[in-house]
Backbone as CSV, one residue per row, in Angstrom:
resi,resn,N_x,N_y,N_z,CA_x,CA_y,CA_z,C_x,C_y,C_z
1,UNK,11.382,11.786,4.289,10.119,11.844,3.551,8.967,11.511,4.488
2,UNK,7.804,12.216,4.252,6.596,12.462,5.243,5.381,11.943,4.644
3,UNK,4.440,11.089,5.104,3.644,10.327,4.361,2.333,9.860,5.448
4,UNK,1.471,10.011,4.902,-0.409,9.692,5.472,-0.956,8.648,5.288
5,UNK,-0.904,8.117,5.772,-1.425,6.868,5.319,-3.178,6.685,5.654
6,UNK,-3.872,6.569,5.253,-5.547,6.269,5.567,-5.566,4.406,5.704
7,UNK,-6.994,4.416,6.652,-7.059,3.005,6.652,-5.910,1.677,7.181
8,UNK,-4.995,2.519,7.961,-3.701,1.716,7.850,-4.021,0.877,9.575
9,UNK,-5.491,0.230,10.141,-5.093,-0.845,11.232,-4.862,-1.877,10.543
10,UNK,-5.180,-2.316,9.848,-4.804,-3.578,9.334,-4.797,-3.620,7.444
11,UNK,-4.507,-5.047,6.803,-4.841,-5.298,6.013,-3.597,-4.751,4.599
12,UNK,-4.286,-3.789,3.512,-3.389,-3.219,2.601,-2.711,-2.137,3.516
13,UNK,-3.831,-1.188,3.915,-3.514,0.558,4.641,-1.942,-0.204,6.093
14,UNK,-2.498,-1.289,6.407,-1.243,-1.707,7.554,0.542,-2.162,6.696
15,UNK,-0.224,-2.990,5.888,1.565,-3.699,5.083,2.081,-2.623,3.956
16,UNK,1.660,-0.976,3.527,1.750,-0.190,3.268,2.412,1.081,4.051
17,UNK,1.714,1.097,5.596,2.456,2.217,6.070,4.255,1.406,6.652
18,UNK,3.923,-0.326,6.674,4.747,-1.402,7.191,6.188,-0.888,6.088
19,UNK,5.407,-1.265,5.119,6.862,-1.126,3.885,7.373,0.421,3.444
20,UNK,6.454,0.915,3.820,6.880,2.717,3.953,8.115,3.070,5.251
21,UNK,8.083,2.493,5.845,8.616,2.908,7.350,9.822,2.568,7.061
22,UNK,9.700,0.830,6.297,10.694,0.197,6.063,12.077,0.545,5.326
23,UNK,11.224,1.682,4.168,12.158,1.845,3.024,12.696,3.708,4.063
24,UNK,12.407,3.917,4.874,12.965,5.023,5.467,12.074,6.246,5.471
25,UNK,10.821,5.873,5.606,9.464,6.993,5.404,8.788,7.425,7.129
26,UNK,8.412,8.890,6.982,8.164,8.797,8.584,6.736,8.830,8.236
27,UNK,5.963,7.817,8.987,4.662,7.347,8.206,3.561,7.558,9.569
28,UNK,2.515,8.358,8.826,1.341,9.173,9.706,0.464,8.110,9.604
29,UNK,0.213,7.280,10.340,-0.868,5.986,9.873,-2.020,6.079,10.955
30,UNK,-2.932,6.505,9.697,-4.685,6.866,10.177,-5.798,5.450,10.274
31,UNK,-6.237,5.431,11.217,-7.857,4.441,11.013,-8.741,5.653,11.650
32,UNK,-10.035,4.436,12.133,-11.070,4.984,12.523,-10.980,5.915,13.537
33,UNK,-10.361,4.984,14.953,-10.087,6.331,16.110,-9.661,7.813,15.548
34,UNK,-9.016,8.345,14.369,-8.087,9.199,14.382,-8.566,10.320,13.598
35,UNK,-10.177,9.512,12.875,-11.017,11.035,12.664,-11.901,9.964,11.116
36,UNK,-13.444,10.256,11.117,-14.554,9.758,10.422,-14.477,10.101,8.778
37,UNK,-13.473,9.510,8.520,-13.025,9.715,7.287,-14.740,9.719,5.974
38,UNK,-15.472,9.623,6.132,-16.554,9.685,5.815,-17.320,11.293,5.819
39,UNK,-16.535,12.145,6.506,-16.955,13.442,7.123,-15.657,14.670,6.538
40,UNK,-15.939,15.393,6.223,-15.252,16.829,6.089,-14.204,16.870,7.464
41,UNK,-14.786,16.890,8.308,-14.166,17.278,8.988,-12.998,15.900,9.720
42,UNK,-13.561,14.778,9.371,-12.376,14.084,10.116,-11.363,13.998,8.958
43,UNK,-11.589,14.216,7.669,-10.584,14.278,6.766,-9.567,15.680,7.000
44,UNK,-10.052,17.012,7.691,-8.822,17.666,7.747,-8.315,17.350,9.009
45,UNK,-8.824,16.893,9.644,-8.398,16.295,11.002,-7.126,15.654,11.073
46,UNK,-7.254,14.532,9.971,-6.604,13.470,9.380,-4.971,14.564,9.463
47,UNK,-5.321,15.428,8.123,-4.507,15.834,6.895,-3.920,16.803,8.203
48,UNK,-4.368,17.993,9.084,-3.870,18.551,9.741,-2.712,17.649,11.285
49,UNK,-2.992,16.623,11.450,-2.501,15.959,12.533,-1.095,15.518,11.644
50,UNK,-0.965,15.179,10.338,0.067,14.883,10.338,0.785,15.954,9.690
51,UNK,0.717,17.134,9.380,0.801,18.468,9.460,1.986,18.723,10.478
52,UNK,0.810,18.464,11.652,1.442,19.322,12.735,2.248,18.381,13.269
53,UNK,2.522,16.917,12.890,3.533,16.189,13.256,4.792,15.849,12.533
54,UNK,4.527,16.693,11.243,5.504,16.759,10.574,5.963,18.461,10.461
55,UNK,5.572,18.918,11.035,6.099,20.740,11.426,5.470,21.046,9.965
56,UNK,4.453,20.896,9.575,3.890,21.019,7.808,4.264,20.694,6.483
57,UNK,5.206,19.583,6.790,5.868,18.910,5.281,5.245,17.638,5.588
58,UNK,4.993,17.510,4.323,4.077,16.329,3.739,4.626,16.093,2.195
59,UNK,5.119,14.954,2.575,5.459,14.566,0.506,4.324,13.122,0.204
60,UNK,3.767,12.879,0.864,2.908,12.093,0.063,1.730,11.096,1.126
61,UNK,0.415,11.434,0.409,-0.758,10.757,0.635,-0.988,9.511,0.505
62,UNK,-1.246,8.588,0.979,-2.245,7.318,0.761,-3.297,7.275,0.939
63,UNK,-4.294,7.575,0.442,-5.729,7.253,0.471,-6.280,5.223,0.751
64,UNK,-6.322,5.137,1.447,-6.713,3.688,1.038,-7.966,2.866,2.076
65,UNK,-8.358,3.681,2.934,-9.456,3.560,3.372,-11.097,3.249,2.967
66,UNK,-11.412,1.768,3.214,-12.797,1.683,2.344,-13.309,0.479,3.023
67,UNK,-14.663,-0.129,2.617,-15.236,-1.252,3.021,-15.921,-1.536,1.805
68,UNK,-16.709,-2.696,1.930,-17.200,-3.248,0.677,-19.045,-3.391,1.654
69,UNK,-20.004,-3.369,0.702,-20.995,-3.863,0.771,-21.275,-4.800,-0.722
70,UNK,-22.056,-6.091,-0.296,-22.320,-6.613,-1.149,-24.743,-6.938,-1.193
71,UNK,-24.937,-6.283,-2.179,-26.364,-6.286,-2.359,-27.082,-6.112,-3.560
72,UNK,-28.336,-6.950,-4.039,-28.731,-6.664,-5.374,-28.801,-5.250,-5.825
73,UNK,-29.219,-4.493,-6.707,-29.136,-3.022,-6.752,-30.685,-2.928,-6.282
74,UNK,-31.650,-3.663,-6.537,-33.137,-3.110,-6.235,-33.311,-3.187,-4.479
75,UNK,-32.416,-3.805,-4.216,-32.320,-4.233,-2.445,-31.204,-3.089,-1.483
76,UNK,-30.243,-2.630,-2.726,-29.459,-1.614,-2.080,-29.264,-0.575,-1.155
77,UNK,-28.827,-0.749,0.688,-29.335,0.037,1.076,-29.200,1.666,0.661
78,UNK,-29.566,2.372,0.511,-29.545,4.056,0.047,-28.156,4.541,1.212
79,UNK,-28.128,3.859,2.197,-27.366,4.419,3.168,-25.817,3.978,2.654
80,UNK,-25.994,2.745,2.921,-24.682,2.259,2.123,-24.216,2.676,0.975
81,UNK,-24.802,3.597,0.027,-24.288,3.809,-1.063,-23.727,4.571,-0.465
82,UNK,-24.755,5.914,0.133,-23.898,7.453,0.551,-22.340,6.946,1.197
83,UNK,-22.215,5.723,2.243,-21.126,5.763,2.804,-20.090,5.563,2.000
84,UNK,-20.595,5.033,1.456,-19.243,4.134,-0.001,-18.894,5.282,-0.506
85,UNK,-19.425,6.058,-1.038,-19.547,7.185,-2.172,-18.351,8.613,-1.072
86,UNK,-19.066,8.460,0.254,-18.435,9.053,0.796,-16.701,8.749,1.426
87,UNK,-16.734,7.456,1.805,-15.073,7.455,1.881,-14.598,6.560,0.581
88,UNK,-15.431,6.303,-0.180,-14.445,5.551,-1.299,-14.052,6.694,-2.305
89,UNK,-14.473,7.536,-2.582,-14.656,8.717,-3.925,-14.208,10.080,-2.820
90,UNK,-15.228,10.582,-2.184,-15.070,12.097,-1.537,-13.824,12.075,-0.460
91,UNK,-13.559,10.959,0.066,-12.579,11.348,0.605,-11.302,11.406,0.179
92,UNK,-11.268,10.536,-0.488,-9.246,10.823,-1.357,-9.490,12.310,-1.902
93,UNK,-11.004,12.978,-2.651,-10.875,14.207,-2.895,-10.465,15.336,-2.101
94,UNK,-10.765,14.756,-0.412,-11.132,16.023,0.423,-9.671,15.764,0.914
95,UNK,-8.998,15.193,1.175,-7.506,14.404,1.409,-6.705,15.185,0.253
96,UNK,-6.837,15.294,-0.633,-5.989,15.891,-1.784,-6.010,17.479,-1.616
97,UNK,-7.274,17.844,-1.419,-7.396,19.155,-1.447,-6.792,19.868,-0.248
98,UNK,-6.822,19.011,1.136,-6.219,19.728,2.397,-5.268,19.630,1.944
99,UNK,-4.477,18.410,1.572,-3.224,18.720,1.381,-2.716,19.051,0.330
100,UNK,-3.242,19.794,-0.210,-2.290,20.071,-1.669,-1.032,20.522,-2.100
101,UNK,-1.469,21.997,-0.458,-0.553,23.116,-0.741,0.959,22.619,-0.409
102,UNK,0.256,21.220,0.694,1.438,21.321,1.581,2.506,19.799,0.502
103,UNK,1.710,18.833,-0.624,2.406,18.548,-1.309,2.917,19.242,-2.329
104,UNK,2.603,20.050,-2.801,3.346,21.225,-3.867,4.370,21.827,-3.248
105,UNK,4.457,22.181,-1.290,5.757,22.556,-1.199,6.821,21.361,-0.935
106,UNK,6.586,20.234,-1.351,7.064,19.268,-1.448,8.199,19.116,-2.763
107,UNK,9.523,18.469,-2.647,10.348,18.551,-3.523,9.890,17.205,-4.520
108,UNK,8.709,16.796,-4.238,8.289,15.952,-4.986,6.676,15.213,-4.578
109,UNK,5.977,15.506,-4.763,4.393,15.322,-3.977,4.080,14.354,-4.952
110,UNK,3.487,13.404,-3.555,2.552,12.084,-4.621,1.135,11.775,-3.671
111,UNK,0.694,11.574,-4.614,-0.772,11.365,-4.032,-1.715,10.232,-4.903
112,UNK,-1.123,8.966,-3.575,-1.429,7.421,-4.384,-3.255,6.941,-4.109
113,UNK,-4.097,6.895,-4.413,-5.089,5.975,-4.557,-4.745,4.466,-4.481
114,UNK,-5.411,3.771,-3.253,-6.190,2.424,-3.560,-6.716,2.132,-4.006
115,UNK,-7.210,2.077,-5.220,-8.456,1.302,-5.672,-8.922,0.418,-5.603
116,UNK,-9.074,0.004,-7.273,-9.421,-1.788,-7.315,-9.365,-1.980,-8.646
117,UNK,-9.288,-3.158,-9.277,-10.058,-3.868,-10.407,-11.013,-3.317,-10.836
118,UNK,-12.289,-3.116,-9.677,-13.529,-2.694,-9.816,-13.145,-1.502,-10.151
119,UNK,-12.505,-0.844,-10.320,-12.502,0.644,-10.730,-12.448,0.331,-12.400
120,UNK,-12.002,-0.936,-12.938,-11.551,-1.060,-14.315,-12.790,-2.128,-15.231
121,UNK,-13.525,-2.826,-14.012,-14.460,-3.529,-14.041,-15.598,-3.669,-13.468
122,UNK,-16.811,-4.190,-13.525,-17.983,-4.446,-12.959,-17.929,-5.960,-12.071
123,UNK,-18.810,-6.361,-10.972,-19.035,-7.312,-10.467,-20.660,-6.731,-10.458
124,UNK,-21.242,-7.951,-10.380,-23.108,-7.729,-9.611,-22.561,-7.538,-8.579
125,UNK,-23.843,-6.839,-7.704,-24.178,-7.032,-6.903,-23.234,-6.038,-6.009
126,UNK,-22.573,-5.210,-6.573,-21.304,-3.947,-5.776,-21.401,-2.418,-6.058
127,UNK,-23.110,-2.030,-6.788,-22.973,-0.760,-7.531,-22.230,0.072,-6.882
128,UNK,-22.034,0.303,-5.276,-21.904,1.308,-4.779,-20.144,1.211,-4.686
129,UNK,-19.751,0.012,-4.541,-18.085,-0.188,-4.518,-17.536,0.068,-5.848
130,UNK,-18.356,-0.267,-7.044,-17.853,-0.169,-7.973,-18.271,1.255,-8.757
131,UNK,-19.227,1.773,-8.502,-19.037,3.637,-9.091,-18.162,4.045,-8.468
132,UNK,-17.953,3.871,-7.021,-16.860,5.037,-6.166,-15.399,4.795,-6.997
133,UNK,-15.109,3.970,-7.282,-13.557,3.167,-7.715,-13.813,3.465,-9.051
134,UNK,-14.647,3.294,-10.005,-14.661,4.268,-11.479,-14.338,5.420,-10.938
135,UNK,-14.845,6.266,-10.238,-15.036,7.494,-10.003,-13.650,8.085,-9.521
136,UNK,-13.492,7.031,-8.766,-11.402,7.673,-8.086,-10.555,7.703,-9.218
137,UNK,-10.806,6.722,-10.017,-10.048,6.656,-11.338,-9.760,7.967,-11.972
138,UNK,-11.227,8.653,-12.393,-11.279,10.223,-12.880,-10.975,10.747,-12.097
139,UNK,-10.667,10.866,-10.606,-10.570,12.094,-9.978,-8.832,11.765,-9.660
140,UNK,-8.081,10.774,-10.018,-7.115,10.503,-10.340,-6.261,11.829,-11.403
141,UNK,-7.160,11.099,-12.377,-6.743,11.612,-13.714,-6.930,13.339,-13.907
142,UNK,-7.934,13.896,-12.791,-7.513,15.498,-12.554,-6.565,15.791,-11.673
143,UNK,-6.326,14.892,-10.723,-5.101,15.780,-9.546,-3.873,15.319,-10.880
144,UNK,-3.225,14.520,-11.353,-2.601,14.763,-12.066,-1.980,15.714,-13.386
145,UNK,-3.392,16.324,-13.410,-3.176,17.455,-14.619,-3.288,18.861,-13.925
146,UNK,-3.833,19.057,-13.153,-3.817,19.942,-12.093,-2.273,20.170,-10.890
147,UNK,-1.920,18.836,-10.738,-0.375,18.521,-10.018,0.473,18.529,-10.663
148,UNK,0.759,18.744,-12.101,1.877,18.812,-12.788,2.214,20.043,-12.611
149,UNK,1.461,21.121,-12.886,2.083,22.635,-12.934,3.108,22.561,-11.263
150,UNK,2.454,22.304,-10.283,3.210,22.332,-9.323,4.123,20.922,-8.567
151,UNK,3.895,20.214,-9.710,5.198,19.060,-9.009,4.516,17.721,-8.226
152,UNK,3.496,18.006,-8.466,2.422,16.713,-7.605,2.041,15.738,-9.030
153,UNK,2.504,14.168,-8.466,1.587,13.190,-8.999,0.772,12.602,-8.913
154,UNK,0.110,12.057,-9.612,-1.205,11.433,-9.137,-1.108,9.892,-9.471
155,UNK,-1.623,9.168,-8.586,-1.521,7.302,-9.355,-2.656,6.781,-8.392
156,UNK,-2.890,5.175,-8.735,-4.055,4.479,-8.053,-3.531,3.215,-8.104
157,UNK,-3.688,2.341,-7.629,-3.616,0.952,-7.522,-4.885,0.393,-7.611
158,UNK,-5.214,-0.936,-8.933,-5.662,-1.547,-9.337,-5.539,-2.896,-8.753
159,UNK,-5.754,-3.528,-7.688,-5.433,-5.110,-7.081,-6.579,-5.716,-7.352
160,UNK,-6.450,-7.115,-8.076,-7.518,-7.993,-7.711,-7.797,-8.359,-6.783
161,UNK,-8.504,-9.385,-6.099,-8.871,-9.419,-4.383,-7.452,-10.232,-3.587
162,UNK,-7.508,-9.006,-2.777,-6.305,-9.539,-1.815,-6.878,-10.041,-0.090
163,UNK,-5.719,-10.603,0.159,-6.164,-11.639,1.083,-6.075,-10.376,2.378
164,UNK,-7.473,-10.175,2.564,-8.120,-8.677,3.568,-9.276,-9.404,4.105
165,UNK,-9.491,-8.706,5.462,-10.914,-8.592,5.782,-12.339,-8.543,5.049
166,UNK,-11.842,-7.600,3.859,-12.883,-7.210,3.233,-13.534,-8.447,2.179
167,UNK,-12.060,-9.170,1.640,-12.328,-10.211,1.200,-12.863,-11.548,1.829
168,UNK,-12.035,-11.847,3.483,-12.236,-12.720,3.883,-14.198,-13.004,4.096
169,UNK,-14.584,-11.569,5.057,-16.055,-11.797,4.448,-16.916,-12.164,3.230
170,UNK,-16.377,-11.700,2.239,-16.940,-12.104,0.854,-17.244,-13.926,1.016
171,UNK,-16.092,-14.158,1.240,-15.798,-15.743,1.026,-16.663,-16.635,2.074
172,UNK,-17.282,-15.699,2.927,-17.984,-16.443,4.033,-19.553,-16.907,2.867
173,UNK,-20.204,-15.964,1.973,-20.904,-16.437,1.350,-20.193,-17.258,-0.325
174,UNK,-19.245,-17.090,-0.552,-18.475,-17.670,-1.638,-17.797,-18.684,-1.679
175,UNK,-17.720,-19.248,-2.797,-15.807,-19.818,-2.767,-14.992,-19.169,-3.107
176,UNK,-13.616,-20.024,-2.791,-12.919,-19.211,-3.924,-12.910,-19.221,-4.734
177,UNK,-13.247,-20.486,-5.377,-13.265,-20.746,-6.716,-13.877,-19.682,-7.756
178,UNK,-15.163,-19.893,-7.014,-16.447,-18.703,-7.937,-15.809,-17.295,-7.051
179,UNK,-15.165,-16.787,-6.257,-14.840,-15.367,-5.867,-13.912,-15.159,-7.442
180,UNK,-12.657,-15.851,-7.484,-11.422,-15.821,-8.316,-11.714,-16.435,-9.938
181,UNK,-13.050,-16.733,-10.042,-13.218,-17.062,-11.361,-13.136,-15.810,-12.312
182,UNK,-12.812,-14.811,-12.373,-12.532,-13.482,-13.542,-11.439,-13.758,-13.711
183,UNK,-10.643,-13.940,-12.906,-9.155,-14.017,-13.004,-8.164,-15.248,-13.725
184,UNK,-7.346,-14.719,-14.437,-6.769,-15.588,-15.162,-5.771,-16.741,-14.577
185,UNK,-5.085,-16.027,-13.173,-3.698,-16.683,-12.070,-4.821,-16.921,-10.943
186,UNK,-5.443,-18.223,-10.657,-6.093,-18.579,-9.344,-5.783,-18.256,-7.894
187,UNK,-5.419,-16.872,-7.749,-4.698,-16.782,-6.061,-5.375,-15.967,-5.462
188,UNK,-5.197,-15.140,-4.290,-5.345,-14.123,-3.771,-4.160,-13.263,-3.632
189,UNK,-4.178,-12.042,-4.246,-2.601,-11.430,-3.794,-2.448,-10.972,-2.192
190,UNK,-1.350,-11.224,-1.966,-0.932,-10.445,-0.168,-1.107,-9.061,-0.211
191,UNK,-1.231,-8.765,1.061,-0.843,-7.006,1.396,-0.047,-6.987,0.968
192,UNK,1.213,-7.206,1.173,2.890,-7.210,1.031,2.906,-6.898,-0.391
193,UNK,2.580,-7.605,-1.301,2.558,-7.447,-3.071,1.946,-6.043,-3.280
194,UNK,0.713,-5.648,-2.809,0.411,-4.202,-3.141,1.121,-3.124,-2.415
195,UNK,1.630,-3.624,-1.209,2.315,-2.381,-0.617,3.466,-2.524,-1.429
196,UNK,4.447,-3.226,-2.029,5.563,-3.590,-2.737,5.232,-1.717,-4.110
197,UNK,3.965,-2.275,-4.718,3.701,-1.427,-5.834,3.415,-0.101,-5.126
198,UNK,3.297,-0.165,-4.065,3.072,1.173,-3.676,3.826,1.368,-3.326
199,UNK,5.205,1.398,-2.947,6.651,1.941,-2.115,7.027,2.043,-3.518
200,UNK,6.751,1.299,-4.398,7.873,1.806,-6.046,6.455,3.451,-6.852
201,UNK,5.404,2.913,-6.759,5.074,4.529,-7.355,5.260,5.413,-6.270
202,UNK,5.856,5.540,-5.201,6.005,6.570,-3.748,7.371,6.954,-4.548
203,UNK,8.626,6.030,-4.752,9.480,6.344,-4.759,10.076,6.758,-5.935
204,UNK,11.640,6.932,-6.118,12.091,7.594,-7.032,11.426,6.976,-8.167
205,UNK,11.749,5.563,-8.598,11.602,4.760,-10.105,9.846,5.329,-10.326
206,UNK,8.957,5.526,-9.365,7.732,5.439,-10.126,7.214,7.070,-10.428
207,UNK,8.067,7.994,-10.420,7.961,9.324,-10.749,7.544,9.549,-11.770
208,UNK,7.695,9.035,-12.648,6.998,9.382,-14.321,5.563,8.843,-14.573
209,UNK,4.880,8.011,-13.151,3.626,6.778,-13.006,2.465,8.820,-12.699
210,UNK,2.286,9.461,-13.389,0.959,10.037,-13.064,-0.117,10.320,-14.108
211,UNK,-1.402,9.898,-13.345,-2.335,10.083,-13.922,-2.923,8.757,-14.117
212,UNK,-2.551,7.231,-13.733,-2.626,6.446,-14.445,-2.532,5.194,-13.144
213,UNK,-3.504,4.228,-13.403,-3.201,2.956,-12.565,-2.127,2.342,-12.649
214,UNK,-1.760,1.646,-11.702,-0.448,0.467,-12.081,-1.808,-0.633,-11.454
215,UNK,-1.759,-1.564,-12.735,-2.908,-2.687,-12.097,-2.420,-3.575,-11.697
216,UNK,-2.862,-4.405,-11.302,-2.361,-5.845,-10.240,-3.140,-7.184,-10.205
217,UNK,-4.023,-7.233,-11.493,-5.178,-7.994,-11.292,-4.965,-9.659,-11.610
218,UNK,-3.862,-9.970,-11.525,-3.545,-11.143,-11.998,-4.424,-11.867,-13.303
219,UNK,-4.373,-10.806,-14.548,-4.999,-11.175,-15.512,-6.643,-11.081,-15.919
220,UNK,-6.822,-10.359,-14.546,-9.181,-9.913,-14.902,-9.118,-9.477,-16.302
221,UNK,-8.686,-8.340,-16.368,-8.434,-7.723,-17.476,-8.217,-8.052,-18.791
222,UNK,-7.631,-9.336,-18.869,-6.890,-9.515,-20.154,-8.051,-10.411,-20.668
223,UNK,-8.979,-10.585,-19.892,-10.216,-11.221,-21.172,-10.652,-10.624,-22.116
């Protein structure tokens, strides 16, 4: 089995392509050097390199490439939105679409989203993190109805804040306390725990998971 991983130097995109490899996956693991996932063109870049390193079989995508900005909305830079908007939302689209053909000739095509919480919820002060992650949600919920005729699923992962870069900055102006106050279980989840949920919707047991998050939020939700 042949698999893409986005975002994978460190963090979720790293303990993801880690537990992929693990369970017997030959795993295409993309960052920045390997093409401007923000751009058309480094996304087929992406999608064609592991193409041609897999002789053109591809059974499954990871999208999971992103950063966070944190800013009031009247202070918001305009730039930062476009970027967000552009690899948090347009690129899992432009990622799906190169590869479509080549997961449909797949004896089983999956095509997982990272998300977030924020895709299920609001924070201040994140418009631009938190439309893109609503927005993957729906564009979720079409590759799945669109991927059924030909054998492709669609899923996303929902994590509350995991112990990342992306978070560790947060916390430089936060606590934890007030970061983890939505949450019902006081922790940070590991990479390891979301890559865990992502090797089970990759694999056989999570085949019937399309169209639909598997969340992870240690209880945001259940308020």
């Amino acid at each position: 089995m042949n698999a893409l991983v986005t975002g994978a130097a460190r963090g979720i995109g790293a303990a993801i392509a880690e537990r992929l490899a693990a369970d017997g996956w030959n795993v295409h693991a993309v960052d920045l050097e390997d093409g401007d996932l923000s751009t058309r063109e480094g996304n087929r870049a992406v999608v064609d390199a592991a193409l041609e390193r897999f002789d053109g079989s591809l059974d499954a995508v990871v999208a999971n490439a992103g950063f966070q900005h944190v800013s009031p909305l009247r202070d918001f830079p305009e730039d930062q939105w476009d970027k967000l908007q552009a690899l948090l939302l347009t690129s899992p689209f432009l990622l799906a679409k190169y590869a479509w053909d080549a997961l449909a000739a797949s004896a089983d095509g999956r095509f997982l989203v990272v998300a977030s919480v924020h895709g299920l919820v609001a924070s201040p002060f994140k418009a631009g993190y938190v439309a893109a992650k609503h927005g993957v949600l729906g564009l979720v919920k079409v590759l799945a109805l669109e991927g059924a005729e030909v054998g492709i699923s669609a899923s996303a992962l929902c994590p509350a804040y995991v112990r990342t870069a992306i978070v560790e900055a947060q916390l430089e102006n936060r606590s934890e306390e007030e970061l983890l106050a939505p949450q019902a279980v006081k922790r940070l989840l590991e990479p390891a725990e979301v890559a865990a949920a992502a090797a089970f919707l990759l694999g056989p047991d999570g085949r019937s998971v399309t169209g639909a998050p598997l969340v992870l939020d240690l209880g945001w939700t259940a308020h």
